[in-house]
PALUMGU-636281 format. One record per residue (C-alpha): residue in one letter; x, y, z; residue number from 1. Coordinates in steps of 0.02 Angstrom, whole numbers, always signed. Each point is the difference from the previous one (the first is absolute). Layout:
BEGIN
+------+--------+--------+--------+-----+
| code |     xx |     yy |     zz | pos |
+------+--------+--------+--------+-----+
|    A |      X |      Y |      Z | NUM |
...
+------+--------+--------+--------+-----+
This chain:
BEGIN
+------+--------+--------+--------+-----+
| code |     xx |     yy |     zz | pos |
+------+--------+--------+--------+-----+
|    X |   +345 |   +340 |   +758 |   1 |
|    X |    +22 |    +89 |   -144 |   2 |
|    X |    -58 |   -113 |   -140 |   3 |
|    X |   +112 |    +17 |   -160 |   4 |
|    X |    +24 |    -88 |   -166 |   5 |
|    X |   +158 |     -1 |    -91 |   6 |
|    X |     +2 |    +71 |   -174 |   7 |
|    X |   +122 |    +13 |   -149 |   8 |
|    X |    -48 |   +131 |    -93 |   9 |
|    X |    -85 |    +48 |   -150 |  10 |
|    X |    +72 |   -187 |    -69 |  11 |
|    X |   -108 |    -76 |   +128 |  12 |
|    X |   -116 |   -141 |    -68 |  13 |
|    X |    -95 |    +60 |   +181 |  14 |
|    X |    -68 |   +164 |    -46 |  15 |
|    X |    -23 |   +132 |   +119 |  16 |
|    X |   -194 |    +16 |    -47 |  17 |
|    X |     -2 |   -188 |    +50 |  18 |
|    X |    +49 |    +42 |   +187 |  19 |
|    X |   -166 |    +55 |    +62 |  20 |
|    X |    -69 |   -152 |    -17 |  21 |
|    X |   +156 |    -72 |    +66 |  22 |
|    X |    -66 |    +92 |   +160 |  23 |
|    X |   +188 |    +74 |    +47 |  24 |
|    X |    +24 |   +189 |     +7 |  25 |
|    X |   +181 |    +20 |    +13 |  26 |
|    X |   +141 |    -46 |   -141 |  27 |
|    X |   +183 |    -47 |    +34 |  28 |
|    X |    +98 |    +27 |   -170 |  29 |
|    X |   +165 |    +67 |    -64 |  30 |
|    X |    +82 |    +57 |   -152 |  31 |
|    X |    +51 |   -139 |    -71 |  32 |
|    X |    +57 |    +84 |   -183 |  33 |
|    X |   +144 |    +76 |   +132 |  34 |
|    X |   +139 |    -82 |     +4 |  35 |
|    X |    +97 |    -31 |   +159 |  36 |
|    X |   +120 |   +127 |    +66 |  37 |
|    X |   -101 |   +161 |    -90 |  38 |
|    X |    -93 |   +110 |    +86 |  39 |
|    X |   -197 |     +9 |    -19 |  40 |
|    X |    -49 |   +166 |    -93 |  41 |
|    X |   -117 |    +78 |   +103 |  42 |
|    X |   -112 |    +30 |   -152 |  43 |
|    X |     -1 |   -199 |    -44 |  44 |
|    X |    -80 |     -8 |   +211 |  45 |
|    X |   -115 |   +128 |    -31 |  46 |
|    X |    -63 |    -73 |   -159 |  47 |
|    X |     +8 |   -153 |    +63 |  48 |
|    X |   -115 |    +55 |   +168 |  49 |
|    X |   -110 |    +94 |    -93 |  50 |
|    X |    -51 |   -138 |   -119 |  51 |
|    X |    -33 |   -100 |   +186 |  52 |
|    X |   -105 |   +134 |    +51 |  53 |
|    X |   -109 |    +14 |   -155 |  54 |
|    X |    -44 |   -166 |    +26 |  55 |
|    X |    -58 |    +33 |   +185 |  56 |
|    X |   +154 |    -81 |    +97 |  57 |
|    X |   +142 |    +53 |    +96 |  58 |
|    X |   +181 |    -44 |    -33 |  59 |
|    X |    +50 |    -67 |   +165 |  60 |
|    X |   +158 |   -126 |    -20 |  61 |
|    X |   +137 |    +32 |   -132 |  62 |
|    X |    +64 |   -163 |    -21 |  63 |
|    X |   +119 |     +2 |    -48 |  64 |
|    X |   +143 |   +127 |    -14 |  65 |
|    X |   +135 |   -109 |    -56 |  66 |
|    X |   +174 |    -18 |    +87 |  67 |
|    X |   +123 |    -25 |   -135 |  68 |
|    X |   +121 |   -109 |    -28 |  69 |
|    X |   +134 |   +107 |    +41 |  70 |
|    X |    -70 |    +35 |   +164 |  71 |
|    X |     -2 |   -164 |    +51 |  72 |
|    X |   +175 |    -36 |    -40 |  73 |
|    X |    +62 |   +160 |    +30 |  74 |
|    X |    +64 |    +29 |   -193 |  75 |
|    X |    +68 |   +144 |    -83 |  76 |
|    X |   -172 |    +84 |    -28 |  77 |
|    X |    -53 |     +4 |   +185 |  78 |
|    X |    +14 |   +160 |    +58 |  79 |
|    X |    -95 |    +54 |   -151 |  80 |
|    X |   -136 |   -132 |    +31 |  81 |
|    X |    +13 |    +49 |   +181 |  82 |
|    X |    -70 |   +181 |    -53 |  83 |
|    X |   -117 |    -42 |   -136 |  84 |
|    X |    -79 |   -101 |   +132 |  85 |
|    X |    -13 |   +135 |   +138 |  86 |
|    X |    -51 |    +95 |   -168 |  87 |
|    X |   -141 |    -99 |    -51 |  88 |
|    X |    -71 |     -5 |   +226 |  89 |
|    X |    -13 |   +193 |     -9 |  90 |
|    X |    -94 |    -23 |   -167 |  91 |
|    X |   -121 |    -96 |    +75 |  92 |
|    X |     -9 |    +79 |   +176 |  93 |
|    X |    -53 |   +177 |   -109 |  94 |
|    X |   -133 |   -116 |    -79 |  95 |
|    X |    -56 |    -45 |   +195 |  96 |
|    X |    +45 |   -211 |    -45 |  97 |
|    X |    +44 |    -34 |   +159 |  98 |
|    X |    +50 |   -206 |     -1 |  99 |
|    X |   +140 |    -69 |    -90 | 100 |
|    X |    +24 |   -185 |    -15 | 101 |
|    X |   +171 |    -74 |    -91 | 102 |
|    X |    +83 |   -139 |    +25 | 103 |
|    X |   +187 |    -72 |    +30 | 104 |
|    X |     +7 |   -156 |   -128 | 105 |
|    X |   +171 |    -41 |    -81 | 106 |
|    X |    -23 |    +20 |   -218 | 107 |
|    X |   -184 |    -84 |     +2 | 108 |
|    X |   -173 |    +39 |    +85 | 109 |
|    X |    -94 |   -151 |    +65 | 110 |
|    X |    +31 |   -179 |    -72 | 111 |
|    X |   -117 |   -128 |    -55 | 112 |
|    X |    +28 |   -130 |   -101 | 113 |
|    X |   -182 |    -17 |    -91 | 114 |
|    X |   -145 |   +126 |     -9 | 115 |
|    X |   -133 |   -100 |    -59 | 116 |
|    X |     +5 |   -146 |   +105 | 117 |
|    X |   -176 |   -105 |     -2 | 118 |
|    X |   -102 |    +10 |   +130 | 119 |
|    X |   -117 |   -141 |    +63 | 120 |
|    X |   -152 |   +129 |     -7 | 121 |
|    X |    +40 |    +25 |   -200 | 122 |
|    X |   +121 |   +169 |    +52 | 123 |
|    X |   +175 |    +59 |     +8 | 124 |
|    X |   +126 |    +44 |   +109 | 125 |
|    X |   +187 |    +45 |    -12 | 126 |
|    X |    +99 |   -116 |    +76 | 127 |
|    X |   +191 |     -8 |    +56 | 128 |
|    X |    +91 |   -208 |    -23 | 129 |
|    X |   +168 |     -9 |    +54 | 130 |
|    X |    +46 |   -130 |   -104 | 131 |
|    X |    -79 |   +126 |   -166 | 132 |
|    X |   +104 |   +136 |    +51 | 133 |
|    X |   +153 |   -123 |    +35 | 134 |
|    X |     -2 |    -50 |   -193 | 135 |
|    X |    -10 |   +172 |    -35 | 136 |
|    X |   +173 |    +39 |    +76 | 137 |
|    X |   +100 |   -157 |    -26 | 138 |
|    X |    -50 |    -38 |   -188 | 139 |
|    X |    -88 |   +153 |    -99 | 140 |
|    X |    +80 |   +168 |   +104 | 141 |
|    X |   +149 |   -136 |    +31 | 142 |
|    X |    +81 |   +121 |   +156 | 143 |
|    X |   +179 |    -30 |    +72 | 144 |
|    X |    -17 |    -96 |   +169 | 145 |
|    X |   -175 |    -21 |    -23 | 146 |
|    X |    +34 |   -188 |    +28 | 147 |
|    X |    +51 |    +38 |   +181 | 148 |
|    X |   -179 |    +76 |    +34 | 149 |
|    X |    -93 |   -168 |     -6 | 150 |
|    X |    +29 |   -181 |    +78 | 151 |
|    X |    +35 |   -129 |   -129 | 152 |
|    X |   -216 |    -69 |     +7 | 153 |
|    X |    -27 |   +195 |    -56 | 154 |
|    X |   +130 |     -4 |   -135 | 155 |
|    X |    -77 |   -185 |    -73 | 156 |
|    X |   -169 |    +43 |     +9 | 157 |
|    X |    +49 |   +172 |    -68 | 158 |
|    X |    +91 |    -87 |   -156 | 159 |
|    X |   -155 |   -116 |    -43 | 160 |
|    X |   -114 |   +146 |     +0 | 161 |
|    X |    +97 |    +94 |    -92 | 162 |
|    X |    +16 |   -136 |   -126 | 163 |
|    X |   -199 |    -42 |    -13 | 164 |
|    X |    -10 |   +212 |    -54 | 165 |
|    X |    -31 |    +20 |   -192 | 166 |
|    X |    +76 |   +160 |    -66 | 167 |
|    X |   -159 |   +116 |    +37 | 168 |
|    X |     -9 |    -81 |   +184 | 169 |
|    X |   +172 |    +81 |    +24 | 170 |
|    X |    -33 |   +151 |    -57 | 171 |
|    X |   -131 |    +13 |    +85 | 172 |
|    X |    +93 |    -23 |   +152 | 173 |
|    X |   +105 |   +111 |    -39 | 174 |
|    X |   -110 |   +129 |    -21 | 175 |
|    X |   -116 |    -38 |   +147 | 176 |
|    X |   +179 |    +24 |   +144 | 177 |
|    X |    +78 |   +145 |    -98 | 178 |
|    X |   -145 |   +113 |    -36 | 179 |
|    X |    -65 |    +34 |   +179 | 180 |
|    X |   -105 |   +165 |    +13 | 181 |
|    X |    -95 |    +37 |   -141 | 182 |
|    X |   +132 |    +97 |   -124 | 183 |
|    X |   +103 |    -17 |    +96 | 184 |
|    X |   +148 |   -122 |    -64 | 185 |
|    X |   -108 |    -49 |   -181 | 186 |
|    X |   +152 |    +10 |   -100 | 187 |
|    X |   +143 |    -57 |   +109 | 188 |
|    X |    +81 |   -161 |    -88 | 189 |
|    X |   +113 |   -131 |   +114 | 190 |
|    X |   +152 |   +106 |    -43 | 191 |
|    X |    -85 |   +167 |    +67 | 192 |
|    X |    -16 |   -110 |   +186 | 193 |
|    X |   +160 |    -80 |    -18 | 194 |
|    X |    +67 |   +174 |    -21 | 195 |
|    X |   -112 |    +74 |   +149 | 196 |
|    X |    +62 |   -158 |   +121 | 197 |
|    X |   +187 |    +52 |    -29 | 198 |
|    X |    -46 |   +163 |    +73 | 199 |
|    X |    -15 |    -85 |   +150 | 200 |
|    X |   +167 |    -93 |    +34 | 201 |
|    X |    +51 |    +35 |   +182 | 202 |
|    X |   -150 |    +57 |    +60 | 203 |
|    X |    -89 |   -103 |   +131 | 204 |
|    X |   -129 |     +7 |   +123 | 205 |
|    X |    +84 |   +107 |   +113 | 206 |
|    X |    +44 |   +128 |   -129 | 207 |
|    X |   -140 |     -5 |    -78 | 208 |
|    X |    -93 |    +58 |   +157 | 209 |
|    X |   +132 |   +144 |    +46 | 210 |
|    X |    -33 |    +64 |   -190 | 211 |
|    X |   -203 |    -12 |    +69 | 212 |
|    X |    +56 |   +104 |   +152 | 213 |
|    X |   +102 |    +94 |   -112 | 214 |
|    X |   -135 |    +72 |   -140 | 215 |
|    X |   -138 |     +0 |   +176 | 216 |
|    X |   +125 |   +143 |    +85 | 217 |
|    X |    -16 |    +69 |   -148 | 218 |
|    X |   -165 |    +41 |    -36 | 219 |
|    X |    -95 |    -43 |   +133 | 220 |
|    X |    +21 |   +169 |   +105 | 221 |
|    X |    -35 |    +85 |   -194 | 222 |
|    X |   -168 |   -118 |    +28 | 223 |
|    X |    -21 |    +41 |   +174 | 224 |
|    X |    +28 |   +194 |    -27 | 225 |
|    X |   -141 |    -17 |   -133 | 226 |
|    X |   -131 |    -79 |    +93 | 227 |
|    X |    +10 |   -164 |   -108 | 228 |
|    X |     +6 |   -173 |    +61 | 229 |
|    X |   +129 |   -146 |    -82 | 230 |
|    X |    -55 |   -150 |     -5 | 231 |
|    X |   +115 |   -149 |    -47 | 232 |
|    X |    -67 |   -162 |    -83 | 233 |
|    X |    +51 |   -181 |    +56 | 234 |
|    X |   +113 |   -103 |   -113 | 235 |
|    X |   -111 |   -124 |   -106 | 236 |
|    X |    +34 |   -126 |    +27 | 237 |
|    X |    +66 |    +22 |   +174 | 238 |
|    X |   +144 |   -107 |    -32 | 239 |
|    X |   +168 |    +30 |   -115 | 240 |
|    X |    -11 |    -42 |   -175 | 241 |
|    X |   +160 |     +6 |   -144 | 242 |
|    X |   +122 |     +8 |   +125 | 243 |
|    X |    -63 |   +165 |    +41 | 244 |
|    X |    -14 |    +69 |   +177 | 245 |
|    X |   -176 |    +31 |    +95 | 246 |
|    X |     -9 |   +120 |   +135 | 247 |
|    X |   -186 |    +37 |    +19 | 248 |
|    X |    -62 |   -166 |    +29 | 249 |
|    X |    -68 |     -9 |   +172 | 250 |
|    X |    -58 |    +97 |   +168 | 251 |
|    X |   +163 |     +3 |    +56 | 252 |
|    X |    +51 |    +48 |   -168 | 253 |
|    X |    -98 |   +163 |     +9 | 254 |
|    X |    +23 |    +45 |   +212 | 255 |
|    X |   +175 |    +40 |    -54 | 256 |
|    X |    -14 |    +97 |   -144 | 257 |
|    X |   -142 |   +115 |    +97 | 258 |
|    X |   +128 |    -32 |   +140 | 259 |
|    X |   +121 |    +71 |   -106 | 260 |
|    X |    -58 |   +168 |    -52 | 261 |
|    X |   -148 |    +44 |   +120 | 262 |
|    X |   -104 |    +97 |    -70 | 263 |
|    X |   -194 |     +7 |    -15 | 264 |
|    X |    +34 |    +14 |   -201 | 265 |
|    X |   +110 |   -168 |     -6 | 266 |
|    X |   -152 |   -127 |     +9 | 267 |
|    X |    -32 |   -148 |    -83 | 268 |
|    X |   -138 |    -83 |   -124 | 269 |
|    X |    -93 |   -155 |   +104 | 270 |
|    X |    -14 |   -119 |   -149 | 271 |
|    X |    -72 |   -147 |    +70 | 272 |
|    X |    +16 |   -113 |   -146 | 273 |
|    X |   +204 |    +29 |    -17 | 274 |
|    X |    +24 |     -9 |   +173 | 275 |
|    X |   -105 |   -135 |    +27 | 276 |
|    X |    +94 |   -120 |   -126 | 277 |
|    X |   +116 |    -20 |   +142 | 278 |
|    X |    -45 |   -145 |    +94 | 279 |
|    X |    +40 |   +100 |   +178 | 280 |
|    X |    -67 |   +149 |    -37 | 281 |
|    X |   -137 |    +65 |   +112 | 282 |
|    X |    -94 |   +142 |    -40 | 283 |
|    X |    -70 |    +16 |   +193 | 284 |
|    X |   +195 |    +33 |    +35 | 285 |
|    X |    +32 |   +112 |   -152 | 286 |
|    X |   -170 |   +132 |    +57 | 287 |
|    X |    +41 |     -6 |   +188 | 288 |
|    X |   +188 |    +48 |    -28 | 289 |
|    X |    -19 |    +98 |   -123 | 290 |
|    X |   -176 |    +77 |    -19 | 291 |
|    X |    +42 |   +192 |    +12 | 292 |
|    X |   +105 |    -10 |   -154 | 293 |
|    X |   -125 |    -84 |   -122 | 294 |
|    X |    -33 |   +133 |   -124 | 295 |
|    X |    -86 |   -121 |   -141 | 296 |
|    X |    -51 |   -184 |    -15 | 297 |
|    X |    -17 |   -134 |   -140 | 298 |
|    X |   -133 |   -110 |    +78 | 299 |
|    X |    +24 |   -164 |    -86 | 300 |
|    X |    +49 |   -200 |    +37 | 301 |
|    X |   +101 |   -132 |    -67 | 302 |
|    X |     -3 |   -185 |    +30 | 303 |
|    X |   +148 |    -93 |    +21 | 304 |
|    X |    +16 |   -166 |    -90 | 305 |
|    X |   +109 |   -152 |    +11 | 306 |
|    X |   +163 |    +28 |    -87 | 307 |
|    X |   +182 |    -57 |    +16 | 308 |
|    X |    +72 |   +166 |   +123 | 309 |
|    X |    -98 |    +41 |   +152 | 310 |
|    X |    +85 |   +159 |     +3 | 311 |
|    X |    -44 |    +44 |   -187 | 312 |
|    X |   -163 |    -72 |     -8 | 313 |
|    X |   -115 |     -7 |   -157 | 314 |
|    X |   -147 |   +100 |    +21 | 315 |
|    X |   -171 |    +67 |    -78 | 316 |
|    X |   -104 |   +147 |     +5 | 317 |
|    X |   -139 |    -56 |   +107 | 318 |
|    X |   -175 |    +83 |    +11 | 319 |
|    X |    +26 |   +158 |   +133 | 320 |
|    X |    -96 |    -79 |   +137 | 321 |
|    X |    +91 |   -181 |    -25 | 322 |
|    X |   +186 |    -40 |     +0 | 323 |
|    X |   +121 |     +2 |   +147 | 324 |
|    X |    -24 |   +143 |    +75 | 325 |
|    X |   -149 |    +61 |   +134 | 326 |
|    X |    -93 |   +139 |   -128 | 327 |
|    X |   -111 |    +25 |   +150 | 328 |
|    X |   +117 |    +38 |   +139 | 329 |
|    X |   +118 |    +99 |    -98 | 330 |
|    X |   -163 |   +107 |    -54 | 331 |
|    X |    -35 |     +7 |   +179 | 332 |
|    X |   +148 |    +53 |    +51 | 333 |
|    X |    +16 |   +137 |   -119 | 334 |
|    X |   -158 |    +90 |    +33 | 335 |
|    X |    +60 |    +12 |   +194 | 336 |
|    X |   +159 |    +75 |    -65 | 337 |
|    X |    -97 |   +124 |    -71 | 338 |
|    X |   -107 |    +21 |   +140 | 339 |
|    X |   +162 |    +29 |   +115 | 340 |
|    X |    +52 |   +138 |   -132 | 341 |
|    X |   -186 |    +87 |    +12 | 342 |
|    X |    +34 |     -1 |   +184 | 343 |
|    X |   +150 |    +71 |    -30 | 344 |
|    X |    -52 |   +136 |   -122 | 345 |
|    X |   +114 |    -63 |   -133 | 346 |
|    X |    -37 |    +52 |   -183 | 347 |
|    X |    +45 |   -170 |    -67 | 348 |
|    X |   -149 |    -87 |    +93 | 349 |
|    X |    -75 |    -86 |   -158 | 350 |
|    X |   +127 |   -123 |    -90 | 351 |
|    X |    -24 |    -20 |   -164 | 352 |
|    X |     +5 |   -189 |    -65 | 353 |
|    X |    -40 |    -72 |   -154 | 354 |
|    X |    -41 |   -180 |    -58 | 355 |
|    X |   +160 |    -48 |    -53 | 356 |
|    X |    -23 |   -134 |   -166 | 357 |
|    X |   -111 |   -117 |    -26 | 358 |
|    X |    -52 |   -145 |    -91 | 359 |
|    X |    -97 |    +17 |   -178 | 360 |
|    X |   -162 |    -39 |    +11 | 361 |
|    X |   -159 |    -14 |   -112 | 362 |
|    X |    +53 |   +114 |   -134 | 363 |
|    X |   +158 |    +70 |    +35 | 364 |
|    X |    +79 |   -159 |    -83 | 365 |
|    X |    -48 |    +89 |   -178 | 366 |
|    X |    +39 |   +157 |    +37 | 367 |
|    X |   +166 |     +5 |    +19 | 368 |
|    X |    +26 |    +77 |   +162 | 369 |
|    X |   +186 |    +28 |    +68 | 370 |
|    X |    +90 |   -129 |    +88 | 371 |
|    X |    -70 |    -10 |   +181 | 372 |
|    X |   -122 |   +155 |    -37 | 373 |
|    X |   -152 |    -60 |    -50 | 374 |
|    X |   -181 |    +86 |     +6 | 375 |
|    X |   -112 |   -139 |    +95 | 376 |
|    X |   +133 |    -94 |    +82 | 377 |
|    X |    +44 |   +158 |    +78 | 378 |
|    X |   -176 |    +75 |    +28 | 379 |
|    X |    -44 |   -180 |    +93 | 380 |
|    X |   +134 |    +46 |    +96 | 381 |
|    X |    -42 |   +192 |    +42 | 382 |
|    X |   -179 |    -66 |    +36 | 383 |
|    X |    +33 |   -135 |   +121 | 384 |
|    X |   +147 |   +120 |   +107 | 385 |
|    X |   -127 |   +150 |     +3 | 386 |
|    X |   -114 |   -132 |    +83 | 387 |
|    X |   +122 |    -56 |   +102 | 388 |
|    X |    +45 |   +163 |    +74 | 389 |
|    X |   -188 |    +38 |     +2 | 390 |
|    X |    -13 |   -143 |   +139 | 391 |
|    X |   +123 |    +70 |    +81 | 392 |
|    X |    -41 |   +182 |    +22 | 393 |
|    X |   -162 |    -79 |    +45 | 394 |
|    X |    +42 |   -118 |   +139 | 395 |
|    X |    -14 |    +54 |   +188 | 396 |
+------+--------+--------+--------+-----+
């Protein structure tokens, strides 16, 4: 496998000069200064590449090209969004950026309630608690129905925590469940996602995933005509959240979107950590099914924990070879995909991956490294997956 490293740009506390040490050789990024809905300049990917280059890596993952808003809830601005997406894939096919990960997520990227939760080795990890993310929505973002969303235990355990939070506790809540991604959502207030949920009155599960199929038809065959591969990203967590519909959640989840609009260029993203939050989620299942239309993975692993919902359970960010899902076998199982496709003479033979967040470790805890992106934690986790798949190349 291709082994990558997710960057974010010159802003980066991870420098690019850093990354040989690291020991990766590839770099998934974006343009995050875009917002969604524009098209990429092609001068902003060129400069963008060449400053990759300089440093002695490739560019082989854009992650991610945003889908808008509008897109997802088919708004007034979609058919302009529609082009300024098939826009910014030519812009990147004449670059030769051939992988393009995004992701189907309702208003906010992925969820956790804490990023700095202790460790017993003297780390951090991020960390998702129902009953955090409950007093969130019930008593500081205070949503309409919210109520509805959690059994009365949730909604009494949700008001005393709630009540032991001093001022800076909750807005530091606040700020942990609205910011997501990295620059994402930094200066959205409650009102701005109050605003963003009413856009999406009427729209359930069902529609959501027709508007999926929808924006797929649309620029997949651009994709596929250009010799790029789509990826799509699991919801994170793999379960709904604000009242907010999920429809990228599982293996089944996925079989009928590819279902949907088959194509080689409408794959998916293999994150093992969002996927594997579920409690049924098997990643033997996932590979077997749907193996030919992996075009990236996030190799990293949660561990459920004891909470109050079974089917929204709290969760950490374990290290990448711990957690609930089999590291090993899903390593296994993606170097034989790729030895199918050498068999096969496909182009696509080595999959890039990347270790997906990590806990901070030693000094990343002063360093100030983004939320789930830290140097060590992640470079433990690079180190012990490249030895993992060294085993593996390596057995009879």
């Amino acid at each position: 496998m291709k082994e990558c490293w997710r960057w974010f740009g010159p802003d980066d506390p991870v420098t690019l000069s850093d990354l040989p040490q690291v020991g990766a050789t590839g770099i998934v990024t974006a343009l995050h200064q875009i917002p969604a809905g524009q098209p990429w300049p092609d001068t902003e990917i060129a400069q963008r590449k060449a400053m990759i280059e300089a440093a002695g890596l490739r560019w082989d993952v854009v992650e991610s090209v945003p889908v808008s808003e509008a897109i997802k809830t088919q708004g007034a601005d979609l058919r302009a969004h529609l082009d300024a997406y098939c826009d910014t894939l030519r812009a990147l096919a004449a670059q030769g950026i051939n992988v393009i990960c995004y992701n189907f997520m309702p208003i906010l990227d992925w969820t956790r309630t804490q990023t700095q939760a202790p460790q017993p080795h003297g780390g951090t990890a991020m960390l998702f608690d129902l009953t955090d993310f409950a007093a969130f929505d019930l008593f500081l973002l205070q949503r309409p129905g919210a109520a509805e969303d959690y059994d009365a235990a949730v909604r009494e355990a949700a008001h005393r925590r709630i009540r032991d939070l001093d001022d800076a506790g909750r807005t530091r809540l606040i700020r942990t469940i609205v910011a997501g991604l990295p620059g994402a959502n930094d200066g959205w207030t409650l009102a701005d996602v109050r605003d963003r949920l009413a856009t999406y009155d009427g729209i359930g599960p069902d529609r959501l995933r027709a508007h999926l199929i929808d924006f797929l038809s649309e620029v997949a065959p651009v994709a596929q005509d250009l010799g790029l591969r789509l990826c799509c990203h699991p919801d994170d967590p793999p379960f709904p959240l604000l009242g907010l519909p999920r429809v990228m959640s599982s293996t089944d989840d996925y079989a009928r979107t590819l279902k949907a609009v088959d194509l080689p260029a409408n794959g998916a993203t293999l994150c093992t950590g969002s996927l594997g939050v579920a409690e049924n989620f098997d990643v033997t299942d996932f590979i077997q099914r749907l193996g030919p239309r992996i075009h990236f993975a996030h190799l990293r692993n949660t561990t459920r924990l004891p909470g109050p919902d079974r089917t929204r359970p709290n969760f950490f960010e374990a290290p990448h070879l711990e957690g609930d899902t089999d590291m090993v076998t899903a390593i296994r199982l993606l170097c034989e995909e790729e030895a199918q496709r050498r068999h096969q003479g496909r182009d696509d033979c080595d999959i890039p991956m990347r270790p997906d967040h990590g806990q901070e470790l030693l000094h990343d805890r002063d360093t100030h490294s983004l939320p789930g992106y830290p140097l060590i934690g992640r470079m433990r986790g690079l180190a012990e997956l490249r030895g993992v798949m060294a085993a593996v190349r390596h057995a009879p």
